[in-house]
C-alpha positions as CSV (number, residue, x, y, z in Angstrom):
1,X,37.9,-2.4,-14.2
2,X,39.5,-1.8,-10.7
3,X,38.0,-1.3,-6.9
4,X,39.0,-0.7,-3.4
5,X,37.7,-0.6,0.7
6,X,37.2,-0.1,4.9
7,X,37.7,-1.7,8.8
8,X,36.2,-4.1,12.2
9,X,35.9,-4.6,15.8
10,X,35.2,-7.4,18.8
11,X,33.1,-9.4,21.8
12,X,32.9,-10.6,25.4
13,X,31.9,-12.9,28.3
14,X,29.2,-13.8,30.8
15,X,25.6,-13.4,31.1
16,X,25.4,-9.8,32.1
17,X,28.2,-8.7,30.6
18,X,27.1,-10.3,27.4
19,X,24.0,-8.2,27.8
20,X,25.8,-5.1,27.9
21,X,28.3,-6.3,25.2
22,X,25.9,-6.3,22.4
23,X,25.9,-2.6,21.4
24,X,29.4,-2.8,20.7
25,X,29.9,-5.9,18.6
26,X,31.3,-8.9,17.4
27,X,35.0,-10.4,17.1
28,X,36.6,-10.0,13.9
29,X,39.2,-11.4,12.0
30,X,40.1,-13.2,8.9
31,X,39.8,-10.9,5.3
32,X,37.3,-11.0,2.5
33,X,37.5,-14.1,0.2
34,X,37.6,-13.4,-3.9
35,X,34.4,-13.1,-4.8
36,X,33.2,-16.1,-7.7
37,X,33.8,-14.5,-11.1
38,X,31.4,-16.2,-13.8
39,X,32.5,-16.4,-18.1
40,X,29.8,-15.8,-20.7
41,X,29.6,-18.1,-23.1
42,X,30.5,-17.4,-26.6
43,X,27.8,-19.3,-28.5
44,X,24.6,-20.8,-27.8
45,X,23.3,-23.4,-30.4
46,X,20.0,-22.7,-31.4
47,X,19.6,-25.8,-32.7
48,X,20.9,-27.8,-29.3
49,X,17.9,-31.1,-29.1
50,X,16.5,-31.0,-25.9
51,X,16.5,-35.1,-24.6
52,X,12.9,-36.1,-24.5
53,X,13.8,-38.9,-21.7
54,X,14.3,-36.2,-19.0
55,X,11.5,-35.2,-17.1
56,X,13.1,-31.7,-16.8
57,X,14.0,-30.3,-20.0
58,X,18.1,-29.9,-19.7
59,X,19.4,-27.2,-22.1
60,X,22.9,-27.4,-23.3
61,X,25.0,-25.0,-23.7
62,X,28.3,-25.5,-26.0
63,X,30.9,-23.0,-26.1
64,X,34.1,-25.2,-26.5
65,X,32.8,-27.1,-23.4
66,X,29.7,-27.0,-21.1
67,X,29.0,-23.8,-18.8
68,X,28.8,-24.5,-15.2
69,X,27.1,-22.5,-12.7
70,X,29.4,-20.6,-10.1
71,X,30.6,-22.7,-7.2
72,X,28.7,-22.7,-4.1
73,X,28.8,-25.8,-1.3
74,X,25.4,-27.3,-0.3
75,X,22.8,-24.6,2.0
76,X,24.4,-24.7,5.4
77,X,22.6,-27.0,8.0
78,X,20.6,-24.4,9.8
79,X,20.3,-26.0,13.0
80,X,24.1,-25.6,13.7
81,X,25.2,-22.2,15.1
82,X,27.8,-20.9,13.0
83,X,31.3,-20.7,14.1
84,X,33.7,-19.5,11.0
85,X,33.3,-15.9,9.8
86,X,34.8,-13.5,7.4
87,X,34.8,-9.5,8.4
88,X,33.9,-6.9,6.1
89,X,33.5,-3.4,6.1
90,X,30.8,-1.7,3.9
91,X,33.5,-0.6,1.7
92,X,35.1,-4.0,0.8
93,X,31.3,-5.0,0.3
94,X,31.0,-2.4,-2.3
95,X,34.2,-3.0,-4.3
96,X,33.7,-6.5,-4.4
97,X,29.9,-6.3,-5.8
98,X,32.0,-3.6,-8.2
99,X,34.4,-5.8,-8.9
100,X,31.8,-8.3,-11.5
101,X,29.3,-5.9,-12.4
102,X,28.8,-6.7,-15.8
103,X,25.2,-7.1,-14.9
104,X,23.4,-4.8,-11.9
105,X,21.7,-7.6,-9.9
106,X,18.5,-6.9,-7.7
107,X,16.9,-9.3,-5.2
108,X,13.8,-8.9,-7.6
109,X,14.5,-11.8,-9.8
110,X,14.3,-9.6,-12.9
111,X,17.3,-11.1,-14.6
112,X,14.8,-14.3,-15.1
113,X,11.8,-12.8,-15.9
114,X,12.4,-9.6,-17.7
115,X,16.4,-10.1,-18.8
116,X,15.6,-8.0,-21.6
117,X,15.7,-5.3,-19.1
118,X,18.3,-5.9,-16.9
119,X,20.5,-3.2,-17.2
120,X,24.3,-4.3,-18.0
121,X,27.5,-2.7,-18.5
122,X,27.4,-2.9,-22.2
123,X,24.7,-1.4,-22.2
124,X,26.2,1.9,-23.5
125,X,28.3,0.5,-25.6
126,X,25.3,-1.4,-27.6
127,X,23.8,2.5,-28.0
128,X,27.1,3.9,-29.4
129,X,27.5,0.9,-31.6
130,X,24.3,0.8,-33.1
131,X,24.4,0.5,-36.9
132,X,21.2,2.7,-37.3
133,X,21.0,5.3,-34.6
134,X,24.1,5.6,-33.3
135,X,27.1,8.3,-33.5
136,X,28.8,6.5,-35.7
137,X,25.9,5.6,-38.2
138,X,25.1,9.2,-37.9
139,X,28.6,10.3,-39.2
140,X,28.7,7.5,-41.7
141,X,26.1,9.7,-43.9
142,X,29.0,12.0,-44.4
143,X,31.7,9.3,-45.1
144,X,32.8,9.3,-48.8
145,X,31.5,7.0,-51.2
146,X,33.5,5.1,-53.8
147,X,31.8,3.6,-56.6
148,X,32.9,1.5,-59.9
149,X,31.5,-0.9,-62.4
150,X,33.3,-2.7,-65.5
151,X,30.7,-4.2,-68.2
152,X,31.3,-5.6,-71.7
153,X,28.6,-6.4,-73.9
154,X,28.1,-8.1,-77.2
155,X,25.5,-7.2,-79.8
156,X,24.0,-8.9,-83.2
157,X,21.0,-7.2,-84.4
158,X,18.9,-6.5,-87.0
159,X,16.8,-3.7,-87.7
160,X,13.7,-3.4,-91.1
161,X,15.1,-0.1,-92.1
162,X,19.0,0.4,-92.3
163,X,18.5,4.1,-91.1
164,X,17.4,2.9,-87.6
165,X,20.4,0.9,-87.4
166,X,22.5,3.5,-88.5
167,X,23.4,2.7,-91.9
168,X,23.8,-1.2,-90.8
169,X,20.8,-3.4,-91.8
170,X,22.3,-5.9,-89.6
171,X,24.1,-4.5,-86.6
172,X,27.1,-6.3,-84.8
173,X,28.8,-4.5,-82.0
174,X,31.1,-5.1,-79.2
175,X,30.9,-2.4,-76.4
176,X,32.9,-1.9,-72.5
177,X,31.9,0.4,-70.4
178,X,34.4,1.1,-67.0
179,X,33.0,3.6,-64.8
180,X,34.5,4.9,-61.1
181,X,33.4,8.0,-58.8
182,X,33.7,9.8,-55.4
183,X,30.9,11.4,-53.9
184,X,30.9,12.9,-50.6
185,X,28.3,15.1,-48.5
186,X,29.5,17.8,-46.9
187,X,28.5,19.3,-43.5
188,X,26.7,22.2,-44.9
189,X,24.4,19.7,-46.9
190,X,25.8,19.7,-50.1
191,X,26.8,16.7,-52.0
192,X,29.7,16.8,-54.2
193,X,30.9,13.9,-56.9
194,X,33.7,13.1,-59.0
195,X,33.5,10.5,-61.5
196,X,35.4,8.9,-64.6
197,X,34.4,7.1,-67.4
198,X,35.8,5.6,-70.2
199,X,33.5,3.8,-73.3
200,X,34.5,1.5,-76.5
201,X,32.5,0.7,-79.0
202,X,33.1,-1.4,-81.8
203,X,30.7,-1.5,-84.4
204,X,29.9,-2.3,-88.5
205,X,27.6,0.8,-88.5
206,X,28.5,2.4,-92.3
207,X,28.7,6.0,-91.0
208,X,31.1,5.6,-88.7
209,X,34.5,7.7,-88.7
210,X,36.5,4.9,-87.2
211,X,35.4,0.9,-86.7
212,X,36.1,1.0,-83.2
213,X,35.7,4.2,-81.2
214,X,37.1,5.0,-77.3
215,X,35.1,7.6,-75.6
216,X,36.6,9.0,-72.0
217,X,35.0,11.8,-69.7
218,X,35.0,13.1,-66.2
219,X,32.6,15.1,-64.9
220,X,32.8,17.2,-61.7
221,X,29.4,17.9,-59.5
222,X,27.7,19.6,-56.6
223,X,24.5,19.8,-55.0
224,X,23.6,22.5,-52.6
225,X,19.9,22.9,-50.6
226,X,20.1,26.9,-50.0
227,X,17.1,26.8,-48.0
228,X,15.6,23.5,-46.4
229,X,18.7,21.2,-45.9
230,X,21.2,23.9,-45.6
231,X,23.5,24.4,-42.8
232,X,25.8,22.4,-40.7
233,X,23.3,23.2,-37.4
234,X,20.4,21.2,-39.7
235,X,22.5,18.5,-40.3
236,X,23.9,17.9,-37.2
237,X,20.6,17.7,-35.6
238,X,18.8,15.9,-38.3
239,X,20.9,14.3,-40.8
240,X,20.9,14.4,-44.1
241,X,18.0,12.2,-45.0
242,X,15.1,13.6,-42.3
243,X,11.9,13.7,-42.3
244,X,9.5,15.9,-40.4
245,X,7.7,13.6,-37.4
246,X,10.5,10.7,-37.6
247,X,12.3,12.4,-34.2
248,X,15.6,13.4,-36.4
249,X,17.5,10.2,-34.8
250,X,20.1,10.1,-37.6
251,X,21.7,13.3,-36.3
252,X,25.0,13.2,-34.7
253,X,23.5,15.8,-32.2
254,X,20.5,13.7,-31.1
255,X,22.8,10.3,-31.2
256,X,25.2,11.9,-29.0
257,X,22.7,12.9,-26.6
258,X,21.1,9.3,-27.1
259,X,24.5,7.7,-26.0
260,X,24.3,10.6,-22.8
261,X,20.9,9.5,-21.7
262,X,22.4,6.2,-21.9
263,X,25.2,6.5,-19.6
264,X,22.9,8.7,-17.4
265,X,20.5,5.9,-17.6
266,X,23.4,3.4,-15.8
267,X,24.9,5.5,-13.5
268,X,21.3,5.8,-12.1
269,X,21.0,1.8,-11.9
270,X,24.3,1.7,-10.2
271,X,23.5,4.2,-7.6
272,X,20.7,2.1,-6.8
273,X,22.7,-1.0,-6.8
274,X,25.4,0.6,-4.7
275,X,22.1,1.8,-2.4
276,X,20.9,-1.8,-2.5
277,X,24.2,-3.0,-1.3
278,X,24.6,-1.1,1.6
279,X,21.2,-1.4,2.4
280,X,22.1,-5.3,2.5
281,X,24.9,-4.6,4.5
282,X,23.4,-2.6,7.6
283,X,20.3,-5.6,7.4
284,X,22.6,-8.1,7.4
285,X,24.8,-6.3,11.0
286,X,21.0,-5.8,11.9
287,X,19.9,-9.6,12.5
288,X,23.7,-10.6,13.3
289,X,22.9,-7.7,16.5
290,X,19.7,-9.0,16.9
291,X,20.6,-12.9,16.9
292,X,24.0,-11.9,19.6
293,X,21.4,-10.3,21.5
294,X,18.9,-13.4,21.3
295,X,21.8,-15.8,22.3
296,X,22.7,-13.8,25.3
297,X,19.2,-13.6,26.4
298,X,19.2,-17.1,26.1
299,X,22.4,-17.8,27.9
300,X,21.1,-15.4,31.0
301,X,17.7,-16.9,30.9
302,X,19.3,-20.7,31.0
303,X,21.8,-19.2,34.5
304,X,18.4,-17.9,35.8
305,X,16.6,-21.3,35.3
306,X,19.8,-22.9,37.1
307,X,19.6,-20.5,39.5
308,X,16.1,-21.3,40.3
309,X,16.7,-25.0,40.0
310,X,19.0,-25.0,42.8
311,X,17.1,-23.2,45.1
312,X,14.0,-25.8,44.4
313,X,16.9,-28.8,45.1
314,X,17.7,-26.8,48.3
315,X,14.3,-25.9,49.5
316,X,14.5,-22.8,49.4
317,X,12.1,-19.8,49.2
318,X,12.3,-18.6,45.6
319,X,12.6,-22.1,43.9
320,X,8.7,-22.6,44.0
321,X,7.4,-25.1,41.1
322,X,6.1,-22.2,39.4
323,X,8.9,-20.2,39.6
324,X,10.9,-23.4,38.0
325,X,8.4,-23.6,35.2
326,X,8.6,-19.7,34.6
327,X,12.1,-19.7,34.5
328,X,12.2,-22.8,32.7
329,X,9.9,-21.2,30.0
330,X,11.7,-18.0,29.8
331,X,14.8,-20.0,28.4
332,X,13.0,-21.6,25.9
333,X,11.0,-18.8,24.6
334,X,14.5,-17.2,24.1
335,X,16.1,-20.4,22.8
336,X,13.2,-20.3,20.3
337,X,13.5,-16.9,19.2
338,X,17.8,-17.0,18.7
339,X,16.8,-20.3,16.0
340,X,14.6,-17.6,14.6
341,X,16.9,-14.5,14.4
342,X,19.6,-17.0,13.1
343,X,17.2,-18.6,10.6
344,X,14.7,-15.7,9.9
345,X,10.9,-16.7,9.6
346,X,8.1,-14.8,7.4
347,X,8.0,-11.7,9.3
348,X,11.5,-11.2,10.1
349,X,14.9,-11.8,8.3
350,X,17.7,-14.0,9.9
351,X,21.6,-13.9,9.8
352,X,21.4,-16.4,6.8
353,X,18.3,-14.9,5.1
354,X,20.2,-11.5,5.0
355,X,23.8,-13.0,4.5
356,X,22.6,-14.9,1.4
357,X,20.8,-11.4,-0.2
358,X,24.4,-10.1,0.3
359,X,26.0,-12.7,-1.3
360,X,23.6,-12.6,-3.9
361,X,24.3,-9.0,-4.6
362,X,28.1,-9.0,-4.3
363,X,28.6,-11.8,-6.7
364,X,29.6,-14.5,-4.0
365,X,29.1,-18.3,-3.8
366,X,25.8,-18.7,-2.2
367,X,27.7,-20.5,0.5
368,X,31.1,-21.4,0.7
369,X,31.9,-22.5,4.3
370,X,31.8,-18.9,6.3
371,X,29.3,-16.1,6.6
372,X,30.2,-12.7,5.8
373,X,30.5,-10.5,9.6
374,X,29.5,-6.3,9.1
375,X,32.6,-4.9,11.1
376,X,31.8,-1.1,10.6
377,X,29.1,0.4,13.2
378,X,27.9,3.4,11.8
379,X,28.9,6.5,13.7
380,X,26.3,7.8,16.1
381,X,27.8,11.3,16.4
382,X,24.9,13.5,15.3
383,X,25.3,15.4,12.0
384,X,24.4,19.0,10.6
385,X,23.6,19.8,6.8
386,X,23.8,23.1,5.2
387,X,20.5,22.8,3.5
388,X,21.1,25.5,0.8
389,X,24.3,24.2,0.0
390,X,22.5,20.5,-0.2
391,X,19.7,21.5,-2.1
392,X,21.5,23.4,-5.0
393,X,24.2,20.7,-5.1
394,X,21.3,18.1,-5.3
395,X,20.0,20.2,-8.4
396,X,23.4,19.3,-10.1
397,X,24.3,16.3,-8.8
398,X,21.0,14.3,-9.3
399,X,20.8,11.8,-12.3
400,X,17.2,12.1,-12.9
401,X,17.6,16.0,-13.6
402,X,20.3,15.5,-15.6
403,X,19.0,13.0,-17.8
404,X,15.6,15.1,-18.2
405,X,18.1,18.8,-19.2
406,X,19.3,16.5,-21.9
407,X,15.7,15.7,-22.6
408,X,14.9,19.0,-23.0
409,X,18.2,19.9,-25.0
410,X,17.2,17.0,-27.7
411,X,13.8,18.3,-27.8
412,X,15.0,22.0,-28.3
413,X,17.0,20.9,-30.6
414,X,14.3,18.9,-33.1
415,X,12.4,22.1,-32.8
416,X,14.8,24.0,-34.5
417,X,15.3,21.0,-37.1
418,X,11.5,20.6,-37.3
419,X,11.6,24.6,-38.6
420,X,13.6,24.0,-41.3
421,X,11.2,22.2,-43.1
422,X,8.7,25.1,-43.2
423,X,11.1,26.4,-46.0
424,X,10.7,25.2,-49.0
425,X,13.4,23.2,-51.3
426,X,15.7,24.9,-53.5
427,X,18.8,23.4,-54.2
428,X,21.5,25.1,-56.8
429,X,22.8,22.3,-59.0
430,X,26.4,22.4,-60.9
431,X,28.5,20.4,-63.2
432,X,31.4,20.4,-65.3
433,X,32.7,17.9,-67.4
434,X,35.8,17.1,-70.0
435,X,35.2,14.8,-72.6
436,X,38.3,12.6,-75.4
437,X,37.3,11.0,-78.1
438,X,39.8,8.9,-80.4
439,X,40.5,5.7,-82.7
440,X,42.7,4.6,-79.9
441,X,42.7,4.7,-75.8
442,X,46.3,5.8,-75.7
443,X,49.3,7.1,-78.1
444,X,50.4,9.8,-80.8
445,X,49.1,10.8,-83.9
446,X,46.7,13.3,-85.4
447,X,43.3,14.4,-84.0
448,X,41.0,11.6,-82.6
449,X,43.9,9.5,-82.9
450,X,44.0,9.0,-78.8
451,X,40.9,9.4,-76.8
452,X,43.4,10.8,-74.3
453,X,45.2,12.8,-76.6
454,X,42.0,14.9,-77.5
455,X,40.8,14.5,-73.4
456,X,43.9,16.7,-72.6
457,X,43.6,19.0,-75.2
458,X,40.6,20.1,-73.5
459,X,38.5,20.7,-76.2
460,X,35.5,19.4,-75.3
461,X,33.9,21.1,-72.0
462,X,30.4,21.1,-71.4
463,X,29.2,22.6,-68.1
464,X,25.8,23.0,-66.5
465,X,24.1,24.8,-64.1
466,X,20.6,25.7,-62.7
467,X,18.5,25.6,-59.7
468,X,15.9,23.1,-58.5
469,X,12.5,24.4,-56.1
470,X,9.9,22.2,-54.5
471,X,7.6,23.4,-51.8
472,X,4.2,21.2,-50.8
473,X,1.1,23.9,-50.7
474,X,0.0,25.2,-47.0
475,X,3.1,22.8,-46.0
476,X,0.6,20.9,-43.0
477,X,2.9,18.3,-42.4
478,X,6.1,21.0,-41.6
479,X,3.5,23.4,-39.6
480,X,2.2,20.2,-37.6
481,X,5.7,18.8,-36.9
482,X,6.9,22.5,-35.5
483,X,3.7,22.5,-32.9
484,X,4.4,18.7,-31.9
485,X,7.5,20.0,-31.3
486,X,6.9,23.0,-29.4
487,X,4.2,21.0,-27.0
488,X,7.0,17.8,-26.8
489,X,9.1,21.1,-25.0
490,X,6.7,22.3,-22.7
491,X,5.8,18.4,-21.5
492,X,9.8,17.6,-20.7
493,X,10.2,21.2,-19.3
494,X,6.9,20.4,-17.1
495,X,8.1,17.6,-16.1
496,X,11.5,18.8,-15.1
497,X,10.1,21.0,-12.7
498,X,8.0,18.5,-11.3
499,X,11.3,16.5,-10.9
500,X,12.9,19.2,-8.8
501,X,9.8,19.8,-6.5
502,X,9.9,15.8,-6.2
503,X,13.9,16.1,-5.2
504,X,13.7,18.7,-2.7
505,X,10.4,16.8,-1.1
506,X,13.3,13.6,-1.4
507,X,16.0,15.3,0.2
508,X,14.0,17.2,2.6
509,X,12.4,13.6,3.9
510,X,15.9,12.4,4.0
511,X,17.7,14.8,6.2
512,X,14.6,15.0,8.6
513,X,14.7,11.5,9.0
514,X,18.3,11.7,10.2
515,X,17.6,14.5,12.4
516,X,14.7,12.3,13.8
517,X,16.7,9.1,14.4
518,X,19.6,11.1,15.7
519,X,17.0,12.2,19.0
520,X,15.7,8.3,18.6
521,X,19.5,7.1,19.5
522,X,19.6,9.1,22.4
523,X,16.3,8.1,23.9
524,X,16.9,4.6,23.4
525,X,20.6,4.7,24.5
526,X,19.0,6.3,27.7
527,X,16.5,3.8,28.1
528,X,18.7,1.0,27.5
529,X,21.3,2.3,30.8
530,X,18.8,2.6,32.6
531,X,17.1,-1.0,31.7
532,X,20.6,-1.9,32.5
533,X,20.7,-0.3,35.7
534,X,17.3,-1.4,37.0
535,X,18.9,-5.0,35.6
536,X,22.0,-4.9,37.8
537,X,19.5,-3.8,40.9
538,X,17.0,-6.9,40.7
539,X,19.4,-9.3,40.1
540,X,21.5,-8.0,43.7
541,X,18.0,-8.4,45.6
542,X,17.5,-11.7,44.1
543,X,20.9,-13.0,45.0
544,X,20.3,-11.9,48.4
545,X,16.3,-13.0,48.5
546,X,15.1,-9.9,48.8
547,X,13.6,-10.2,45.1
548,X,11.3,-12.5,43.0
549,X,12.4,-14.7,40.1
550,X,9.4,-12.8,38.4
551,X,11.1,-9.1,38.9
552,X,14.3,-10.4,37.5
553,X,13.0,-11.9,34.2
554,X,10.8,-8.9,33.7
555,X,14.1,-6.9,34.5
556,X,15.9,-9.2,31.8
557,X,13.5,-8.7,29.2
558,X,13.3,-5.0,29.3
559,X,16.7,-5.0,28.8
560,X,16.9,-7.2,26.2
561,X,14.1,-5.1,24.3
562,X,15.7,-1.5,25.0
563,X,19.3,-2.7,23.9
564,X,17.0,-4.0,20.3
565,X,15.1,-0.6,19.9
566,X,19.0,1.1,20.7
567,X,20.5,-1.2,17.7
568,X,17.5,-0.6,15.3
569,X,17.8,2.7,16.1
570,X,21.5,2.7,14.9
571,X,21.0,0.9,12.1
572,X,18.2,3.3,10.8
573,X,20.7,5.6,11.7
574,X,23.3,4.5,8.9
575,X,20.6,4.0,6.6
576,X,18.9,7.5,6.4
577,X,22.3,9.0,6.5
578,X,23.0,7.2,3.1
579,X,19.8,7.7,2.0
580,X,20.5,11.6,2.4
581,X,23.5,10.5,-0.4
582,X,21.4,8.8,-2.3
583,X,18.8,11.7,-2.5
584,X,21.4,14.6,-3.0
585,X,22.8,12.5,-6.0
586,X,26.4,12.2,-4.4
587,X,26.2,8.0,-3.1
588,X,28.8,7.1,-5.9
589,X,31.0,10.2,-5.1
590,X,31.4,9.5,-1.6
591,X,31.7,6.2,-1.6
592,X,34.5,6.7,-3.9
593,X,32.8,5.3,-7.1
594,X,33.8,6.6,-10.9
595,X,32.5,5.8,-13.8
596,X,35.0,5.4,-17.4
597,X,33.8,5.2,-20.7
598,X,35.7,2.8,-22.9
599,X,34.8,1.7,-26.3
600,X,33.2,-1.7,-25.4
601,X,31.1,-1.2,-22.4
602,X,31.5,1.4,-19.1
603,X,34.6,0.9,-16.2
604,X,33.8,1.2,-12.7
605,X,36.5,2.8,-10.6
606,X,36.8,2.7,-7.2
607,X,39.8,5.1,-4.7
């Protein structure tokens, strides 16, 4: 399985100009470390004693030597601002949670509680591999069959009356038997069989033309349903050995479609992994936005506090106590507040809260001495769907219509299967067979000399033929099985259309929401110049004392909280624009994802 990805961006200086800096980023350099790849074992004891002198029960695991879990240094010491970073884009992010996919992760914790139902790249492989309903076990009811038995057998017995045994009151006999067939079932339903036999028997019965006797034969058969169990349409859907009400899941028609739903069934889980990654992605640029913004409120608040300080050691009008003590507890609020955006609390997620879910998703070290940096910003330039276009490509594209045509497609198909058995069972039955009989297996001679002497002489053909009928009065289980299947049609066909209102709604949602957001960036971009503006203002009347401490914090604040509603904005932004993606069914497309199917579980390509 391959992958591939994207690009970055940078910072600057001073308290104001910090301010303004945060809408365009931070510094980036360095590439993407390989991600931790992890080995399944190949054996688990089931036998492996758990020690009864450890508190926590410790399971071992032997497969040649002990598993470890994937390396990862110890949680990093929160209280330290970090300083060493790794860039990447959101399409390195994707290729490298591509790149060890064998199982689709989630932040849910399934994998412990239900793993069962984690979904997993082999998971379509277990469905075409499966020895009862799978394509394969489906075609192995038409796979020829080769059968053979060799018995010899010794017998001493006597019988009351030497008629019953054949003119010997006490019969001794020696017999072998070798026996070997084909038998094969053909598409249509028949079943044709060829088979040899050859007998001796060696025996003191009076009456006998020879002491020892070989008998050889082969005999040449079919079978073929004419009504119920005819046809290679049947048979495909249902298999040979159906029965009415057991779905028909030993057809090669419903297996295939089985293996379909399958693959349909993890594309969908990793479209919503790919949606979960990105997701991750814009959170995690999010809170690193939100914590720059935090530390340069800080950083200004702290020059304001100075600021005031000095005017208090001066005398001077503007460095009041209270003024002191407001700047003073400006700073600290935002010192407070950038531990929080760095650590996250209950309410909010931090820089590390967010970075680890990434990690977590990607297949990463849960630390490993740098945190992952979002370089791409995604582009504000407003965008314009063609709705028609969206919609009918959505009707295509979307997995969950897909998988529910197929539904409909297996169910249309049982129907047709299910109507076969309203007819009743009449098979026509033929057989032909040659038979030798002679003193000897092999050689010359006169008649009966060689068994297979008289066998090619062909003088001994038997044939048979005739025709077999069963059908069950008022046939309730056949009628029963056709209206189960008719109602089974109109319940996936319901439900299909319920699916497409449900898209359209989906899609619909999602492109308004852009549309929405797309005004929102403008308002708060506005907002945010002109907290900037009023910013730049106070702080020149302050500097000359023509303002208040009071007017400038204020001023500082509103800037602060109009550049976070402009970069929530944004990141909403990227969101609902993938979120239209997602709800058109094209995410993996245009992020560049294909999926191959390969005998022993699904690739996942990436351009």
């Amino acid at each position: 399985m391959e992958i591939v990805a994207l690009p970055t961006r940078t910072s600057g200086i001073g308290w104001l100009a910090g301010l303004m800096m945060l809408a365009c980023g931070c510094a980036s350099h360095d590439s993407p470390s390989a991600p931790s790849v992890w080995q399944p074992l190949d054996a688990v004891p089931l036998h492996a004693p758990v020690p009864k002198d450890n508190a926590a029960a410790q399971v071992r695991f032997l497969a040649g030597e002990s598993a470890s879990p994937p390396p990862s240094l110890r949680p990093r010491n929160t209280a330290v601002e970090p300083t060493d970073f790794v860039d990447m884009t959101r399409q390195q992010v994707i290729e490298t949670a591509l790149r060890d996919s064998r199982v689709i992760r989630d932040l849910g914790g399934r994998v412990l509680d239900s793993p069962s139902a984690v979904t997993t790249r082999y998971d379509f492989a277990l469905q075409q591999t499966d020895p009862f309903y799978g394509p394969q076990a489906a075609l192995a009811e038409f796979d020829t069959v080769l059968n053979s038995s060799l018995t010899a057998a010794n017998n001493d017995r006597v019988f009351n009356n030497a008629v019953l045994g054949g003119g010997a009151q006490e019969l001794l006999q020696d017999t072998l038997s070798m026996q070997s067939g084909l038998s094969r079932r053909l598409p249509g339903g028949g079943v044709v069989s060829l088979d040899r036999r050859i007998d001796y028997d060696n025996n003191n019965r009076s009456a006998n033309l020879f002491p020892s006797v070989w008998e050889t034969q082969m005999e040449v058969g079919i079978r073929q349903p004419l009504l119920r169990g005819a046809g290679r349409q049947y048979n495909a859907i249902a298999g040979p050995n159906a029965q009415p009400g057991f779905q028909f899941s030993n057809g090669i028609v419903i297996a295939r479609m089985n293996s379909q739903i399958s693959l349909l069934d993890f594309e969908r889980a990793l479209q919503d992994f790919v949606s979960d990654v990105e997701d991750a992605y814009w959170t995690l640029q999010l809170a690193y936005r939100e914590y720059e913004g935090k530390r340069v409120a800080r950083d200004a608040a702290y020059q304001t506090w100075q600021a005031v300080k000095a005017k208090a050691d001066e005398g001077l009008a503007g460095g009041e106590a209270d003024k002191v003590s407001q700047a003073q507890a400006k700073y600290l609020m935002y010192r407070y507040q950038t531990l929080e955006t760095l650590n996250g609390t209950r309410r909010q997620t931090g820089v590390l809260d967010a970075e680890r879910r990434l990690r977590f998703l990607i297949g990463m070290p849960t630390t490993d001495g740098v945190l992952i940096r979002p370089v791409d910003r995604g582009s504000p330039a407003p965008l314009v769907y063609d709705w028609e276009a969206m919609l009918a490509e959505a009707m295509g594209a979307r997995v969950d219509l897909r998988r529910q045509a197929i539904r409909i497609q297996q169910e249309e198909a049982r129907l047709l299967a299910a109507k076969n058995f309203l007819l009743p069972q009449l098979d026509v039955i033929g057989r032909y067979r040659l038979r030798g009989f002679g003193d000897d297996l092999t050689g010359d001679g006169p008649r009966f000399a060689s068994a297979y002497d008289d066998f090619f002489s062909l003088d001994h053909q038997e044939w048979e033929f005739g025709v077999e009928m069963q059908m069950a009065a008022g046939r309730r289980q056949a009628r029963a099985a056709v209206q189960s299947a008719k109602l089974k049609i109109q319940r996936e066909r319901a439900v299909w259309d319920t699916q497409q209102r449900l898209v359209t709604h989906e899609l619909s949602e999602a492109v308004a929401r852009v549309e929405v957001l797309q005004a929102g960036i403008q308002l708060t971009r506005q907002r945010m110049q002109a907290a900037e503006q009023r910013l730049q203002a106070t702080r020149a009347q302050y500097d000359i004392g023509q303002s208040t401490v009071h007017l400038v914090l204020d001023a500082q604040e509103d800037f602060i909280e109009a550049q976070q509603r402009f970069i929530e904005a944004s990141t909403d932004y990227a969101i609902a624009i993938k979120n239209v993606s997602l709800a058109s069914g094209c995410l993996l497309r245009d992020r560049g994802v294909r999926l191959a199917e390969t005998a022993y579980c699904v690739d996942i390509h990436t351009r």
